[in-house]
Structures are given as C-alpha cells and as structure tokens.
N, C-alpha and C positions, 0 to 999 in steps of 0.2 A: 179234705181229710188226708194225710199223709198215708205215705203205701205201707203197706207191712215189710215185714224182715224181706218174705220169702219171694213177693213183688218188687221190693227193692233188687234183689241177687238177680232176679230178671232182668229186671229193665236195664241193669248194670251188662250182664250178660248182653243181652241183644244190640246194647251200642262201643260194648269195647274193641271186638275187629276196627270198627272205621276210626274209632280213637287212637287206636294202636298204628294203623296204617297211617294217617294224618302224621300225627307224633314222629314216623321214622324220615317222611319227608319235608318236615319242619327242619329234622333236626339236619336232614343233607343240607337246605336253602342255610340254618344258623351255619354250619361248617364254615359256609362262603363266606358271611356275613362275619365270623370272628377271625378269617385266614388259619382256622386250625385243621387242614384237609388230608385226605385219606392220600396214601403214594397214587391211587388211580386218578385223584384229582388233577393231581401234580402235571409237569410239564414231561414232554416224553422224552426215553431219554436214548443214547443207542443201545443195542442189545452187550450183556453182560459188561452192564456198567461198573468200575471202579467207587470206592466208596469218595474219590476226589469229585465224580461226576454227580453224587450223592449230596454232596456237600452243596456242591453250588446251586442245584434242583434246588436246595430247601432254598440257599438267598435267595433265590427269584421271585420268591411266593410276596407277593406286595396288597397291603388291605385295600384297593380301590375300591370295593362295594362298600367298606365300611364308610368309607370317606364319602361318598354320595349319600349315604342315609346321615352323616353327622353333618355336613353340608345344608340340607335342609332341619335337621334336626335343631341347630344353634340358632335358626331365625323365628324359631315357634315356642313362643312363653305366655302363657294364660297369666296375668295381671291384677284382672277383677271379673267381677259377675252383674251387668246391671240391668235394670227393669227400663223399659223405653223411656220414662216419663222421670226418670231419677238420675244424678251426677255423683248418688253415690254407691257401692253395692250392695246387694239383695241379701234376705238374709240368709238363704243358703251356703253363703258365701264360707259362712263360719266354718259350716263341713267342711269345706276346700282347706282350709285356714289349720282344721284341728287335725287334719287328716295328712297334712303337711305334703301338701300338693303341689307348692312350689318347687317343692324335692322331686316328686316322685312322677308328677307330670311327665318329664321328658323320657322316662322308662318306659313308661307307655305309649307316647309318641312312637322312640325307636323301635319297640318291638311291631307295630304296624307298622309304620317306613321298612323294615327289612324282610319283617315275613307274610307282611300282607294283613294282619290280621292281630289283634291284642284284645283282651277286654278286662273290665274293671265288676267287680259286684260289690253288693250294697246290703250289710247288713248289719240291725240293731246293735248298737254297741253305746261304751258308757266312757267319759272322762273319768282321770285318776280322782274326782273330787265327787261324786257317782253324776254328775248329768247324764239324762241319754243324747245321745248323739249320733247317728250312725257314722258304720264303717267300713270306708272303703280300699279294696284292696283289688290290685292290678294281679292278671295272668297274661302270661304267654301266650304266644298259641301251640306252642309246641310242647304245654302241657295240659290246654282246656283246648273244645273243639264246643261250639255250640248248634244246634240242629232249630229251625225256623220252618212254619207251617209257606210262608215264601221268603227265601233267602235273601231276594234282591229287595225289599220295600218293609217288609216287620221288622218294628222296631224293639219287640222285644220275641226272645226265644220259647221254642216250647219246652227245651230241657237242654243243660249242658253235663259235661263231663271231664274233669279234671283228677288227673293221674301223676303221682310220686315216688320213686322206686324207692322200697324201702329197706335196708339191710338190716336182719337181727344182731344177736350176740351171739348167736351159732354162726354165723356168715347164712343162715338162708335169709332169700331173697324174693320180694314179693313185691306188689302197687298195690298202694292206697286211691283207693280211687270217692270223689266226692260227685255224687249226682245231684244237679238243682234241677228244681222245679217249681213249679207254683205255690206250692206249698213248704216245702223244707228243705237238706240239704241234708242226704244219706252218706253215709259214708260205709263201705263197701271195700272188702279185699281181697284181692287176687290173684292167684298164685304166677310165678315167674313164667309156667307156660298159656296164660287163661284158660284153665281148663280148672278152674276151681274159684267160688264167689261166696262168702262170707261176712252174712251183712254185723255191721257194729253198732252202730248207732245213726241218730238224725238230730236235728235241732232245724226249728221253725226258725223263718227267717225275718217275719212282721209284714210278708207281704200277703199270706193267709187266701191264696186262692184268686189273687191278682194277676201277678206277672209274675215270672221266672226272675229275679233281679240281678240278670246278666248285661253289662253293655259292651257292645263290641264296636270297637274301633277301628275302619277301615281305611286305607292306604289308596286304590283305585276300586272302586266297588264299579261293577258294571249290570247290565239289565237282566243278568242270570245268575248273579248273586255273588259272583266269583270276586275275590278281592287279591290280586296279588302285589308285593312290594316292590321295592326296587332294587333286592338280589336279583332273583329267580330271572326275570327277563334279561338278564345282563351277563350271567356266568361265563356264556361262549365267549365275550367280549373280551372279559378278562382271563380268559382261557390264553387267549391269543397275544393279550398281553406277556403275563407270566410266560408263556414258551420266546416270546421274543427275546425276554431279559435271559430265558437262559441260553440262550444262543450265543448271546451278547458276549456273556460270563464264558462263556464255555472258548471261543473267540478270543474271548480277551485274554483267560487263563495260556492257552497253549501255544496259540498263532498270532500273540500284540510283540513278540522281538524277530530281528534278523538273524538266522539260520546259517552260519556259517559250513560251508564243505568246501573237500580236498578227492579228488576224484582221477583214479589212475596210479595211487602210490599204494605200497603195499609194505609192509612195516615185517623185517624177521621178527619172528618169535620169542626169540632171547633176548632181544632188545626192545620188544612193545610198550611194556610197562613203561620204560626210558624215553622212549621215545613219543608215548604217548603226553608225559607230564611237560616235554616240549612244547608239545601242543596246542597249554595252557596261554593263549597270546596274551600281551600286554598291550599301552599304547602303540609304542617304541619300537616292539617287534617287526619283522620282517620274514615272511615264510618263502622259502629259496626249496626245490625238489632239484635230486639230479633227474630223474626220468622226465625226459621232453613231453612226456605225454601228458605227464600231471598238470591239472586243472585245480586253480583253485576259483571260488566264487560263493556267493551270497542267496540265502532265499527272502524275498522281503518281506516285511510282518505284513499280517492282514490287515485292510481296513475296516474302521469299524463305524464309519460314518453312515452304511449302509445301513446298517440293522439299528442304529441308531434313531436314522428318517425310519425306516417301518415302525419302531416302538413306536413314535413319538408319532406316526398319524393314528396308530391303534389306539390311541391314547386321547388324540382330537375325538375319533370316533367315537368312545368314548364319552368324552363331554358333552357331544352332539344330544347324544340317546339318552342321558339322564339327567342334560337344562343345567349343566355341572360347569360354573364356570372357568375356561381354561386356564387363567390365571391359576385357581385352586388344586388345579393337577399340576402342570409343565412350571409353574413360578415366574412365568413369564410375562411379570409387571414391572414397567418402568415407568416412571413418573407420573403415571396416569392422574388427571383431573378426577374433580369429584363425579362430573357430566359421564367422564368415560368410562369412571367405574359405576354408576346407574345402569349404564347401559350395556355393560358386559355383564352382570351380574340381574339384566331385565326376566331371559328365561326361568333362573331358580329362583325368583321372589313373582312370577306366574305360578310356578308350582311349589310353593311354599304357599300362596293367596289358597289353590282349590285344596289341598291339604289342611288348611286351616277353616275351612265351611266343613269338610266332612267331621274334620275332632274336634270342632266347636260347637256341629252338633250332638255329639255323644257327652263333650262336658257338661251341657244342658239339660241333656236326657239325665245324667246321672246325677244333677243337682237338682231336678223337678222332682225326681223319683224321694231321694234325700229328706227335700221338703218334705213329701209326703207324709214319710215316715214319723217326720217329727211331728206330725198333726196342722202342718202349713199349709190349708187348702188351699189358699191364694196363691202363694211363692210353687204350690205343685203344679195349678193350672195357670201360670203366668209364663205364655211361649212366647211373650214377644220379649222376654228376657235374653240377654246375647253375654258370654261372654267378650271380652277382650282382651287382646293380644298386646304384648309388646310391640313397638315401631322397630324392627332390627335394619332395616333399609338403610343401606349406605348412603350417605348423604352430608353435607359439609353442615357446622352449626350457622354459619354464617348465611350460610342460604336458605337454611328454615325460618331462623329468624326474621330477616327479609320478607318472606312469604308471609310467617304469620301474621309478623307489621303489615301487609299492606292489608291483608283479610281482617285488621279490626279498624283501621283508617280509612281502606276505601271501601268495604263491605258492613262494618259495621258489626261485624263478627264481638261478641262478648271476647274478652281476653282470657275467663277463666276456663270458656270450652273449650278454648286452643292449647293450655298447660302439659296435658298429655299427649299433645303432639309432637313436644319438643324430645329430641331423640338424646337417649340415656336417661331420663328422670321417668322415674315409677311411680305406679297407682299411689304410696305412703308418701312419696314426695308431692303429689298431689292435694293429699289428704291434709297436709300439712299446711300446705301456702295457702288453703282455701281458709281454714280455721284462722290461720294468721289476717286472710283480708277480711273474715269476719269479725273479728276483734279490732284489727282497725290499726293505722297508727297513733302513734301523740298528735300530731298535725290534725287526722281527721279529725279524733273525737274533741279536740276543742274547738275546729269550727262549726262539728254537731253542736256542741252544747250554746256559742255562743247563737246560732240559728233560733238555739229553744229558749234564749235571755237569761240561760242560768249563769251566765257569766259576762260582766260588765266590759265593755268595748276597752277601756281603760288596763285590766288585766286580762284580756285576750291577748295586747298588744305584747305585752310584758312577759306574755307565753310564749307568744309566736317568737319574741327574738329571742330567747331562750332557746327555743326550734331551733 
C-alpha cells in the first residue's frame, strides 16, 4: 500500500541531508570530470597574481579524466540480448529497441565510469500507437542516490531518491524531489534551505509491492559496497599535471627569449628619451659606450625541456594508474603493427572486459525486470540470458579473417557463428546475411530442387550455365 502525503514528507525528510551531501560531492568529482573547476582547483599561482598570470592558469586546465572515462567508454556498445540456447535476440530486446538504447546506453556507461555510480528505472509506459511497454530512463548519481538493506550484493534497493532544483516565475527556489519505492514514486518539495517538505503527488510504478525498480550501475563496486569511478582516484594526478603546464606557460611566456643589458652607463636626463630610442638595436647595429667601465651582455632564455620531461612522465603516470594507453595521451604512435597495437592497448581492453561483466549485468537485471512487467514470465526468469557487446578490439581484418578461416576448416566451427566476430559488422548486419543464407542462392535452390526430381537433369544443366 503506498504511504500517505504525511509519511511521504517524512520519509523524504529523514533521507534528504545524505542526498543533499552525496549531490555536493558528486557534483565536486563531475567538476573534474567536465574540466569546469573552481579557482581552488586550479593550479597555484604566486601571490598577487596579474590578470596575465590569470590567463594562462585557465590554458593549463586540460580534460585528462575525461579522456580516460571516454577511452573506455568508445569500446563498450550493447549489440543484442540473447537467451543461451538462441543466435537470435530475446524478446526483451524490444524494450532496448523502443527505448532507444543504442542512444542512451553510453550515458549511462559514462556517468558510472566517472562518478562511480549511475542507474536506470523502469516503469510502465506506452508506444505513441498505445502498446504497453515499459520505460526506461537513466539518472546520475549526482542527482539520485539509492539506499540498500546490503550495499555490496542486493541487487535491488530499498528506496531511492532523486532531487531537481527548481526555479519559479518569481525567481524562488526550491527541489523537486521523487522517492521510489516498492510500491510507487512520491514526489515531494523542498524548500531551498530543507527545512520545509510538501508532498504532491505519486504514481504506482507496476511493480506493486515487489522491488524498488531502481538499477544501479557500477564502475569498481568492492565488498563494502563502495563503487567509485575513474575521476575521484585520479584528481591529485592531474593536479600535478595542470600545475606543470603552468609552469611551462608561465616559463615560456616570460623567460623563452635572450634578455639583453648595458650595465655601468648612465644616460643625462635631457637626453634619455633620445638616447633611449637609440637603444632600439637592429641587425646591423653596433653598441660603442665611452665609459670603460660599461658592460654590455646577454641573459639566456630558459629551458624548457625540463618541465617538459616532468609533464610528460606525470602524464606516463598517469596512463600507468588508469590502463590508458600512452599512445592516447603523449600521441606517440609511429608505424605500429597491428600485434603492437594489441598489445599496447592490452591493459584498457582488461579494464573495459570487467567493466563490461558488472554493466552487462545491470543490462540484464533491467531487461529481466522489463520482461516482467510485460507479463514475460519466462524472458523475466531467463538468467542465462547475456547481453552482447560490440568487438571494439584493435585488430587487422586480415588477421581475423585468417583466424576465423582456419576455426571453420580446422575446427569445424559453423561459419554463421563466427559472422559476429568479424570487427565492424553489427548484430542488423548479422541479421541480415542469416536470412539471406536462409533463402539461399540461385545456385543452391536448384540443386535442392533438382535432389527432389522436381527438375529434369536436362534443364538443371541449362540453369546451372545460365549460373
């Protein structure tokens, strides 16, 4: 039975501090994650900086974290849905399909790769033509937070909470906040300082006393339940980056030319100005003092090859700690083999492989759940259902090919289970070549028919050379 108005404003109450707190440290880890950072993020700079020293602070600021979450992000694409015992997909699939998952898959990827954390829920909804269908839609984490009776192994929630600030047409300011649970989906508002909760409404979700129909998608989940991405552990890293480039910058701006002085001469007064635009040398020039004492001479520009090697090993270190291959930072590919780039790029297709078991099982949970809804009792309790992934793995055609030649001549391998292994052709281009060798060509079906005597040896002959 869903809660009342007044139990809703509670229950909203007693989980919005750790929503609220969660939310603010989401949103420091996204800062990192979009390169949009506060001046304390920034690199330091000396005291009562010029607005030139200002300037160049900002060029320094470079997305490295984002590049390691799209790095793995570009090698993880859900395909299809299938059942063990099937070559074609299940029919949950459709949901993926209507729900335009293709699309929106890798939103939800990214936002577990960065913040640790994302999830999707699931509820009754209808195509424009009225089927029902359910509908699924992705949150952040750094606007839903969901709460588990154990964090590290339940696979579904006991109640979540997802928060929207909202602005009127008076400019006040408030959150919309939506609670799920078992039963329905409250929606609850807030005042700007939470000290004020006013319930609105609810709508049942079809899951009526089942499950919470939250799925959360996790990046490194560990035995205490904790899941974080691949900012947060990185930041100092690229702390150190970004201060290096401004060094760099800062170096390069002011100490990259030769410093010419004149040291001992002393210029009257009424003739400075004159004497000073002398001063302007040219090639051609030649600087002559009568004072013996006068010195002239040179300060040399700085090098910058030093802070150069520092960036660029903070920068290895870097790649070290997030499997990132260095080619993808430094650009430091030259001619590489197919072999060499397998193997330089072995680490981030390790950690793309266990990143694809933990979101491969949430695609599952969330298309078993799906089923359900739609009255699929088979397609809800069918767990040995897997999705499948695109092949992104660098790799030459000519060497797959090879491979899968020899896995159907010397192994024996059907040729039509191997089709999807071949890299760049999709589950529809699958779909397709299967139907076509079921249909057959000209060739076959008249040596079927003439097998079955429906066609006389005399005009099979007169086909085949037509063939």
């Amino acid at each position: 039975m869903p809660l009342s108005a007044s139990a809703a404003e509670e229950r909203v109450e007693s989980l919005f501090e750790d929503w609220r707190q969660n939310r603010e440290h989401m949103a420091l880890v996204n800062r990192w994650y979009r390169n949009t950072l506060n001046d304390e993020d920034k690199p330091s700079m000396p005291r009562s900086p010029t607005p030139e020293f200002k300037e160049l602070r900002d060029r320094s600021i470079t997305g490295w974290l984002k590049l390691a979450v799209t790095v793995v992000a570009q090698a993880m694409y859900v395909e299809g849905y299938r059942s063990a015992d099937q070559s074609s997909n299940a029919a949950p699939w459709t949901v993926w399909q209507a729900n335009r998952m293709d699309k929106r898959q890798n939103a939800l990827h990214r936002g577990a790769l960065s913040l640790g954390n994302a999830y999707a829920s699931i509820m009754p909804g209808r195509l424009y033509d009225g089927t029902a269908l359910p509908l699924v839609k992705g949150h952040s984490a750094k606007a839903m937070l969901a709460w588990y009776e154990d964090l590290a192994t339940d696979e579904w929630p006991l109640e979540a909470l997802r928060g929207d600030p909202i602005r009127g047409a008076d400019g006040s300011e408030w959150w919309r906040m939506q609670l799920w649970d078992s039963e329905a989906v409250y929606t609850v508002d807030v005042s700007a300082l939470g000290d004020d909760f006013t319930y609105i409404t609810h709508e049942l979700h079809g899951g009526e006393g089942e499950v919470c129909p939250i799925v959360r998608y996790t990046n490194d989940l560990d035995l205490d339940g904790v899941s974080v991405g691949e900012v947060e552990p990185n930041i100092d890293i690229v702390s150190r980056i970004n201060q290096d480039t401004f060094d760099r910058l800062v170096v390069q701006r002011f100490q990259a030319w030769v410093v010419r002085y004149i040291a001992g001469m002393s210029l009257p007064e009424a003739q400075e100005e004159q004497a000073l635009a002398k001063l302007k040398l040219s090639v051609e020039d030649i600087l002559i003092a009568e004072d013996a004492d006068t010195k002239f001479g040179t300060l040399p520009q700085a090098q910058l090859d030093g802070l150069i090697r520092a960036r660029d090993a903070d920068i290895r270190d870097f790649a070290v700690v997030t499997q990132t291959p260095p080619h993808d930072l430094l650009g430091a590919m030259v001619n590489l083999s197919a072999d060499a780039l397998a193997a330089a790029e072995a680490g981030k297709m390790r950690k793309v492989a266990e990143r694809q078991h933990s979101f491969g099982e949430s695609h599952e949970q969330l298309l078993r759940y799906s089923a359900w809804l739609m009255g699929d009792d088979e397609a809800a309790a069918d767990f040995g259902a897997q999705v499948v992934w695109a092949d992104t793995e660098s790799r030459s055609l000519a060497q797959v090919a090879d491979a899968l030649g020899k896995m159907v001549t010397m192994l024996g391998v059907p040729p039509q289970v191997l089709w999807d292994r071949i890299p760049g052709v999709t589950q529809q281009d699958v779909e397709h070549w299967k139907a076509e060798a079921e249909r057959g060509g000209s060739l076959e079906s008249l040596l079927a028919e003439l097998a079955s005597g429906q066609v006389s040896p005399e005009v099979a002959a007169g086909g085949a050379a037509a063939v």
